[in-house]
N, C-alpha and C positions, 0 to 999 in steps of 0.2 A: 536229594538236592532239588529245589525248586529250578529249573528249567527257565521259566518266564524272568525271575530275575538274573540267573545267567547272562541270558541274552540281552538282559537290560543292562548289566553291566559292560558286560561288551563292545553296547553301541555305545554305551558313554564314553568308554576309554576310546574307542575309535572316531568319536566326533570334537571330544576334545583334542586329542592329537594333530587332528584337521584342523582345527581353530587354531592352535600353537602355531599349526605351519605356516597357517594365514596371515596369523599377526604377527609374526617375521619377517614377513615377504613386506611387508605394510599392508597386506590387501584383505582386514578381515571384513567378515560378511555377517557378523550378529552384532551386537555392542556387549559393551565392557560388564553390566546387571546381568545379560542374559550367560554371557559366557560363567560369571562368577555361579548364577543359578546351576547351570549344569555341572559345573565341578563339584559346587555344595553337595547337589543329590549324590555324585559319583562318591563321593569321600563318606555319605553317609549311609549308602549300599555297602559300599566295603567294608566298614566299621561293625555293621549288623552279619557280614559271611567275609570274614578274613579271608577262607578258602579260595573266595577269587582274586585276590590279589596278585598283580604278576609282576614282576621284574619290569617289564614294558608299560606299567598302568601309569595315567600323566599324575596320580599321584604320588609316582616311585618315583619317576626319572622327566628331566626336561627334554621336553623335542625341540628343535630349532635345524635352522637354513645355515647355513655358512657360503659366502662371498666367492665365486670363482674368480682367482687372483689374490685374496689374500694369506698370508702366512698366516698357519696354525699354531697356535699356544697353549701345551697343557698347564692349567694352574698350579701356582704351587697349592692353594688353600681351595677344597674345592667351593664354589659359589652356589651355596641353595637358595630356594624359596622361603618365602612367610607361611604359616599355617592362617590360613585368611576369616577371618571372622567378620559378621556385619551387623551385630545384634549388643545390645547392653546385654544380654545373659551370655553371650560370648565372653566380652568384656572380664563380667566377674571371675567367669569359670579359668579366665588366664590366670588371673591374677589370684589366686587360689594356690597356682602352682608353686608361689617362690614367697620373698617377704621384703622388707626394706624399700630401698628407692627404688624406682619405676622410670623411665627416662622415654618420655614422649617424642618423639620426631616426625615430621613430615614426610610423607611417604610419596617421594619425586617420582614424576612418570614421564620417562626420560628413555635413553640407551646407560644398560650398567655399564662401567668402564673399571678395570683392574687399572692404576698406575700406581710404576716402579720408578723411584728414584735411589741414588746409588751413589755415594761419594759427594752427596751434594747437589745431585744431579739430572733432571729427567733422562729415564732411561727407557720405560718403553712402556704401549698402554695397550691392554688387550680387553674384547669383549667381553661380556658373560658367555656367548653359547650355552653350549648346553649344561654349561655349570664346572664341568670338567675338563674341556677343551674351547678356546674364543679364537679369537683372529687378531691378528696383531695390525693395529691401526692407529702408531705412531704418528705416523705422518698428518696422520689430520687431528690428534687431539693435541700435538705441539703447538696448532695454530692458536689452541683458546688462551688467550689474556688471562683466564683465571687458574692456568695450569702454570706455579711456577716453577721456571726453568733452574732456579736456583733453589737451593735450602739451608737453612747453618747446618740441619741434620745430615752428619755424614755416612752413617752407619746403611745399610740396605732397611729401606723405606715400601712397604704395598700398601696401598688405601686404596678402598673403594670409591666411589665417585657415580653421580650418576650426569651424562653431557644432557642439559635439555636447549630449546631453543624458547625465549623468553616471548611473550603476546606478543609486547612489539616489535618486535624482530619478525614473527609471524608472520605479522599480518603486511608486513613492509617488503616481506618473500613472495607471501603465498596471495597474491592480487589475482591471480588466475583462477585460483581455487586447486592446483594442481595434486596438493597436500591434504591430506584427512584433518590432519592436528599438527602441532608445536612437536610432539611423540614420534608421528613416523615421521616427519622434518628430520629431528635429532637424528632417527637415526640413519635415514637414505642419506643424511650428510655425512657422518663419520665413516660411513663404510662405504664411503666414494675410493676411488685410487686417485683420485686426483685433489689433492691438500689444499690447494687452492678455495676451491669450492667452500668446503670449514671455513677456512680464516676468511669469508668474503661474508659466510651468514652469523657472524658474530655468538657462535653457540658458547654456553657457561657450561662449567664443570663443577656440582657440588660434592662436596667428599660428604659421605654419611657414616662409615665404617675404618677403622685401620687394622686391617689384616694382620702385621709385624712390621718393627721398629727392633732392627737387631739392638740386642744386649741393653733393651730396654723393660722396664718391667713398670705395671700399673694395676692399681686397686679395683678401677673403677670404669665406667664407660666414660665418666665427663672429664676424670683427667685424661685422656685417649682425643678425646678430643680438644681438650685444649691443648694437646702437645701441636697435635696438629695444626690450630688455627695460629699456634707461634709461627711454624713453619711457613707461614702465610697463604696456605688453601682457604678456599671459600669452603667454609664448614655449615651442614645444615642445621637451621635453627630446629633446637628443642629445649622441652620444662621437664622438669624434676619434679615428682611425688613422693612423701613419703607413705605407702602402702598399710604400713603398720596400724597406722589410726585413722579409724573412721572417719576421720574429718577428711586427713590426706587424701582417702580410697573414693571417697565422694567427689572430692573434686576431682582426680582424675576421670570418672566415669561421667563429669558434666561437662568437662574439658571437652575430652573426646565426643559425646556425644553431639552437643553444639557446633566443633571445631568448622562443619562445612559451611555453617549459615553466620558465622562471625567473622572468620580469619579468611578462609580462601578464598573468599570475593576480592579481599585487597590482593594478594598476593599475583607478582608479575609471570611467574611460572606457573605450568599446571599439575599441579597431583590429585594423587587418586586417592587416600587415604589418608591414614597414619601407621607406623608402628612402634609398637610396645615393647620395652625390651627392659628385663631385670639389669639394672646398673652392675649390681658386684661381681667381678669377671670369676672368682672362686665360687658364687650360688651358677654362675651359669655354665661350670665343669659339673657341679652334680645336676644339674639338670638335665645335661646333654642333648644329644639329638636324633631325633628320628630320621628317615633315611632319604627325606628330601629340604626338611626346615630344621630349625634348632628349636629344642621347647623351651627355651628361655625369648622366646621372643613373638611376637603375633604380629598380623597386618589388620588393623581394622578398614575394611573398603568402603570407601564413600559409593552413593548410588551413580551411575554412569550419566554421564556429562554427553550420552547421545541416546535417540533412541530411532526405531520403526516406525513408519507410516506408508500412510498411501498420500502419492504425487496427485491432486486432484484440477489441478492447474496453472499453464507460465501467464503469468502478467510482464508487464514490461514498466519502467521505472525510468523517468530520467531525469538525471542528475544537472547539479550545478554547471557542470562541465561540456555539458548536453552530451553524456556518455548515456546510451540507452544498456540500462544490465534488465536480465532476467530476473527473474525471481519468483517461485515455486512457492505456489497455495496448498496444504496438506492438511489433512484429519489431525488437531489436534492433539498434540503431544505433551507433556510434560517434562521438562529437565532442570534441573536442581530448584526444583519450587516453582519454574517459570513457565507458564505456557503460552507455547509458540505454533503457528498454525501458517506461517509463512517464514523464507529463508533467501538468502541471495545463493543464484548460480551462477555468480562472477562472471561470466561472457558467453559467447555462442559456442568458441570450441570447446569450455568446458563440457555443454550439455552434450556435443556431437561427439568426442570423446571419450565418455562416459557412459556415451547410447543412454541419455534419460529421456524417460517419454511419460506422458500425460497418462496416470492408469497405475503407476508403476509402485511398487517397493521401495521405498528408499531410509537410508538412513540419515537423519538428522542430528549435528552437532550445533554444540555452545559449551565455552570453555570462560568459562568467568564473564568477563563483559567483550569478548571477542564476539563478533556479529555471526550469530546463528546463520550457519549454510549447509546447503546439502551436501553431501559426502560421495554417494554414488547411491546408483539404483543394482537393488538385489535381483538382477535380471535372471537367474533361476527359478525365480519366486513368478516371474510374469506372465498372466493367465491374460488380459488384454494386451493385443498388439493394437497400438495407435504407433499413426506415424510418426517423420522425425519431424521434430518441431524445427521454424524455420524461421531465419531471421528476417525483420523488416525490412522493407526496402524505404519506407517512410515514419517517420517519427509517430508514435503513438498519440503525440500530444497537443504538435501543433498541425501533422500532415509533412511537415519539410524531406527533402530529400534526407537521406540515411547515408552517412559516407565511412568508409572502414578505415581505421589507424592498427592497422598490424592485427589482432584478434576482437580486437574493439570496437562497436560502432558509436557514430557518433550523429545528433541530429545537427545540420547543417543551418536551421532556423535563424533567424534574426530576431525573432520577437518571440521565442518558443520557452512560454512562463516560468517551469523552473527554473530556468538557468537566466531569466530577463532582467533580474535584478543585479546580478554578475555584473552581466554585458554593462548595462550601464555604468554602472558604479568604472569600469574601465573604460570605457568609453571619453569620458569628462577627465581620468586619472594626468596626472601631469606626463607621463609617457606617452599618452594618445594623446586628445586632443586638448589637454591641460585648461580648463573652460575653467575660471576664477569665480568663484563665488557656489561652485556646485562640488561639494566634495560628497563623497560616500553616505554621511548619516543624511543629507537633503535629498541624497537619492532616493533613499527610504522611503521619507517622510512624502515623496512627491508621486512615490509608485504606490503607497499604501493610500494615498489620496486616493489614486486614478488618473492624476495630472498627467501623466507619463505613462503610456503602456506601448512604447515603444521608441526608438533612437529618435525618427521622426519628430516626436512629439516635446523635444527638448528645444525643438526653434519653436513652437506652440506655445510655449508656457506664459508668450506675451498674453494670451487670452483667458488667462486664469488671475491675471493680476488681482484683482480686488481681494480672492481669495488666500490667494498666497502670503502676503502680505498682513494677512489676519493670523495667519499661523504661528503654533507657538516659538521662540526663539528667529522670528521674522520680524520684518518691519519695511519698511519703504525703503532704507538706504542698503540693508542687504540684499533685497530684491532690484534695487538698480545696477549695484555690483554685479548681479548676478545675469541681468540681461543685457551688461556690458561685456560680459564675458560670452555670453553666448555669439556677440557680436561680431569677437575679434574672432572665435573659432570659424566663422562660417567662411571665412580665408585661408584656413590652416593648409596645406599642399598637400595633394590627393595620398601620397606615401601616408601621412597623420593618420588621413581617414581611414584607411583599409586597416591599419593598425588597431586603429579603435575600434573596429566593427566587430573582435573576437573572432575571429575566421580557424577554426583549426589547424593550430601546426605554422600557421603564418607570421610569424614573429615582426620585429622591427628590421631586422634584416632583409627579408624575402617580401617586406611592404616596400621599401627602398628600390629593389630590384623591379619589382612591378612597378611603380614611382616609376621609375626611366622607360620604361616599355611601352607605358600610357601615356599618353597627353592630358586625359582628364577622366571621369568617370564614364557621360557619354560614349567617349573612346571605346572605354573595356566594355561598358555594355554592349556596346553594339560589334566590337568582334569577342567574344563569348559568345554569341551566338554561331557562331563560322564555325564549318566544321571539322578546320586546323587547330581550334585553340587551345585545346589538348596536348597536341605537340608543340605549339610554338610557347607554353609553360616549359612543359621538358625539356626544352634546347636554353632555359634559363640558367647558371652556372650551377645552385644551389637545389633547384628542384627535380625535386624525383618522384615517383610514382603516389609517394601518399600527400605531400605538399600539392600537388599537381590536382589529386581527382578529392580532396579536400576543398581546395581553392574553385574548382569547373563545378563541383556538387555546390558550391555558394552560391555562386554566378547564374547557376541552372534553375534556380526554385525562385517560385514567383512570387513569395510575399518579399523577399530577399529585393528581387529589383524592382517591386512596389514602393517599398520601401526606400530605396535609393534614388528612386524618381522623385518620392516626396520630398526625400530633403532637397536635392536640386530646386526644385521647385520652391521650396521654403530660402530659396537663395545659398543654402552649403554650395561655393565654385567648386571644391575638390578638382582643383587646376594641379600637373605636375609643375615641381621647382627645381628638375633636373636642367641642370646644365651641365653640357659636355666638358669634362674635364682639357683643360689646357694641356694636350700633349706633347709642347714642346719645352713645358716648364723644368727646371733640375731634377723633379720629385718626381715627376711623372713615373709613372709604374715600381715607384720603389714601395716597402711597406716599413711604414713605422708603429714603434709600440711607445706610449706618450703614459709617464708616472711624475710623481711630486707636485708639489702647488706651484702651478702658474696665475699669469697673469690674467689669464679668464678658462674660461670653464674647460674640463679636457674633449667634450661633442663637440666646444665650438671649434677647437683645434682639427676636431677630426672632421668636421665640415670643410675649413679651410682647406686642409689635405688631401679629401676627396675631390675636391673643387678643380685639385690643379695635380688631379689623375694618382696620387697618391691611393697605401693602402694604409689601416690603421689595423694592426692586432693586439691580442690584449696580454700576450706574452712571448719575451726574449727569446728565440730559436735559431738557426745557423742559418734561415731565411728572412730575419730579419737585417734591412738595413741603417737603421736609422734611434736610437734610442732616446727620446726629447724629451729633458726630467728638468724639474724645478732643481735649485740647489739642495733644501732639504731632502733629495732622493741620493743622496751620495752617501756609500757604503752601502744601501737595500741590494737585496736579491737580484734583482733587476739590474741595478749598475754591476752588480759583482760580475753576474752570468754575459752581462756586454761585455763588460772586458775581457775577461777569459774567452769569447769566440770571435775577438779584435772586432766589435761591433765598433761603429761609430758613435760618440756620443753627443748628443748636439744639448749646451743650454740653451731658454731663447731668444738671447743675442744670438746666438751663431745658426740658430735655424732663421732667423730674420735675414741674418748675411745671405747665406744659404739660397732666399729665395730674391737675393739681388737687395732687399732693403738697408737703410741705415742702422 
């Protein structure tokens, strides 16, 4: 016996086994080609000396993890593998093996899931494991929308199913990067103990198999599945070949070969393949099965959707939002045709988390048009140590202070370019400071001039008139609008301004609040500098630590109150129009919630309200007093829920009464 390959076989079955347990855990450490690579060679050692094959080799038997806390399930049917091919002479050499129709499917890369229904009825849903034994994780696949709870099929029901988590869903979770893929998503979700969590990340469950349908009997694979999609499961799509003639057999093997560069780009889930299964359930009794797959069936593998590099270095990136992310330069990769040579690392804890460093190993995903990111650094692999990369303390772009929102930084800028077209365009919006004659596309058109390269420069625009005015969809009289509008803004009360200026986290609310605190802008400038003003934000009702060093990080960077000096200067008052609410009016300290059409606007109601020390919220509670509704609000939600907790209802005649009027 050769000796050398012994031992080669060996290490394969024991590095494969390691990679099973890895990609279990979700934590593997090669990609999806390289792993397939080593199993090929393992399966093609043993094929040439049977004699090493063991009971224990990962092409006999599955390895996997199991959940401490969940309940064990042995199968009724046990759950193998596909015999994995990745080659057209794979292809043919399957289909060699049987004759007639051929039944194509998409080969979901998900969590497998056994569901039983029973009488009608979801009854219970367990893993794959190790193929012979899963985990029973009812509870969280009860929550999928596409698992239904009902069936007309009353007889005892198992299908297989695989739970995935759809792109968008993905990428709507996984904003941190905390996740590899949509794959370990699926399944760190299902095999939570807590259901909640499932039914929150909207995971799908496709059925691709039916196990048994008592005292039911079928010819074929495609009626099997059509029973099923009566029942109303989401059934996975596939085509039919007829195998017999050369025409059918061709097109099957163009089908399949093409499948990754025509279909999977659209497609909202991810897989990894396809597989190939003889349709006629009696050719697939004499076919039978080997002692880990069935030979009536194969996995064709598409090439892996990640790969290896070297991290060669973080850039920094920022967004519309003035959210500064990372993002990691790398040696050239290739994945599914596309080559990418950079990647987002979604925030700073990601990379501190993940310990990734400048030098390193990493792996690189892209799953259809989901935005290429790094995965984690193969820190085994790490022969340079560089340090831990460190977050700014100033904006890459324009210099501005750097201020944190929970894991996220963010540049605090006023005039800091990516994001300066934003700002504006909100700026002028009828919420801020509603300027007439300047909506969103003039912003454009006035920033892609140069007219404009900052807030400042929109009381300026008087010195661009000749030009302006020549421009296309201009003329004189929309340029007069438009610097009547400038006009009446440079009045608007300081609460308007701060609102318009984009401030992180500072909404209309907490511009209000500040609005009564200040007298004018002056004012704030000149205590922002104090070095109370930190704490006299946080003794605000509504603010807290990140509203707080969000708003003093504004206040603190110098093009910021250059900036605000100009426009003063350009004549913006930004005067406060707080007036101390009337506290000794009826409403004083009450809160009303205001629905239905009135007779002007529901701000102006809620102005007059606040005026005269009133609150306004924007829904019925057992702390509401006051419910002020047009007549057309009778019968709504709103009226139902005041009455059931004896709220008050006022129409507004009786809030007129109310407040002493006619």
């Amino acid at each position: 016996m050769n000796t050398t390959v012994e031992e080669q076989v060996k290490f394969l079955q024991e590095e494969i086994k390691k990679h099973d347990r890895l990609y279990e855990q979700n934590q593997p450490i090669i990609t999806d080609s390289e792993y397939d690579e080593l199993y090929l060679e393992l399966v093609k050692l043993e094929m040439e000396h049977p004699e090493l094959v063991t009971e224990e080799s990962p092409t006999q038997k599955i390895h996997t993890v199991v959940v401490e806390g969940l309940k064990k399930v042995v199968h009724s049917s046990p759950m193998l593998s596909q015999e994995k091919i990745t080659t057209e002479e794979g292809i043919r050499k399957f289909l060699e093996k049987g004759h007639g129709i051929v039944l194509v499917q998409q080969k979901l890369d998900g969590l497998t899931i056994v569901d039983t229904h029973n009488g009608g009825e979801f009854e219970q849903a367990v893993t794959r494991g190790d193929g012979y034994i899963g985990e029973l994780v009812s509870h969280s696949v009860s929550t999928f929308k596409s698992v239904p709870k009902k069936i007309p099929f009353t007889g005892k029901l198992e299908v297989r199913s695989e739970a995935l988590v759809p792109f968008e869903e993905f990428e709507r979770i996984n904003v941190d990067g905390r996740y590899s893929n949509p794959r370990n998503l699926a399944s760190g979700t299902v095999r939570q103990l807590d259901s909640s969590i499932a039914s929150e990340r909207n995971l799908r469950a496709i059925v691709f198999d039916l196990i048994s349908a008592e005292n039911m009997e079928f010819e074929n694979d495609m009626e099997q599945l059509d029973f099923l999609e009566e029942q109303g499961f989401d059934v996975v799509p596939y085509e039919v070949f007829n195998i017999d003639s050369v025409e059918g057999k061709e097109s099957l093997v163009e089908y399949v070969l093409n499948y990754a560069q025509t279909i999977r780009p659209s497609l909202p889930y991810m897989i990894d393949g396809l597989i190939l299964k003889f349709a006629d359930l009696g050719l697939r009794e004499e076919l039978g099965y080997a002692s880990k797959y069935p030979k009536w069936a194969c996995a064709f593998k598409f090439p892996s959707m990640d790969a290896t590099t070297t991290l060669r270095e973080i850039v920094l990136q920022v967004g519309k939002s003035g959210q500064i992310t990372p993002v990691g330069e790398f040696d050239t990769v290739n994945i599914d045709g596309v080559r990418i040579s950079r990647a987002t690392l979604h925030n700073f804890r990601n990379i501190r988390e993940k310990d990734i460093r400048i030098g390193d190993k990493i792996v690189v995903a892209r799953a259809n048009d989901v935005i290429p990111q790094i995965i984690k650094s193969l820190h085994e692999e790490r022969t340079i140590v560089s340090g831990v990369y460190e977050a700014p303390t100033h904006c890459p772009v324009c210099s501005s202070e750097s201020t944190w929102d929970g894991e996220n930084l963010f540049c605090t800028g006023i005039d800091c370019e990516p994001q300066l077209v934003g700002k504006l365009q909100h700026f002028v919006s009828r919420g801020a400071m509603n300027i007439d004659g300047l909506g969103e596309k003039t912003i454009q058109q006035l920033y892609e001039k140069k007219f404009i390269t900052s807030i400042a420069d929109i009381y300026r625009l008087e010195t661009h008139q000749a030009d302006i005015v020549q421009m296309e969809g201009f003329g004189q009289k929309k340029y007069d609008k438009m610097i009547a509008g400038i006009e009446v803004s440079k009045k608007l009360p300081l609460n308007k301004v701060i609102y318009g200026l984009s401030i992180h986290l500072i909404g209309e609310t907490a511009s209000k609040q500040l609005g009564k605190v200040f007298t004018n802008m002056n004012d704030l400038l000149t205590q922002s500098k104090e070095e109370h003003f930190k704490q006299n934000l946080l003794a605000l009702s509504d603010f807290g630590d990140r509203m707080t060093n969000s708003f003093a990080g504004f206040m603190h960077t110098t093009k910021n109150i250059q900036i605000l000096q100009e426009m003063m200067d350009l004549g913006v008052e930004m005067v406060s129009d707080y007036v101390k609410p009337d506290e000794s009016s009826p409403i004083a300290g009450k809160t009303f919630v205001i629905t239905g059409a009135l007779s002007k606007g529901r701000n102006e109601f809620k102005a007059d309200i606040e005026a005269l020390g009133g609150k306004v919220s924007g829904s019925v509670s057992k702390k509401t007093d006051f419910l002020l509704m047009g007549e057309d609000a009778v019968g709504t939600s709103k009226a139902l829920k005041a009455e059931e907790l004896g709220i008050r209802i006022l129409f507004e005649n009786d809030y007129i009464a109310l407040l002493g009027g006619e």
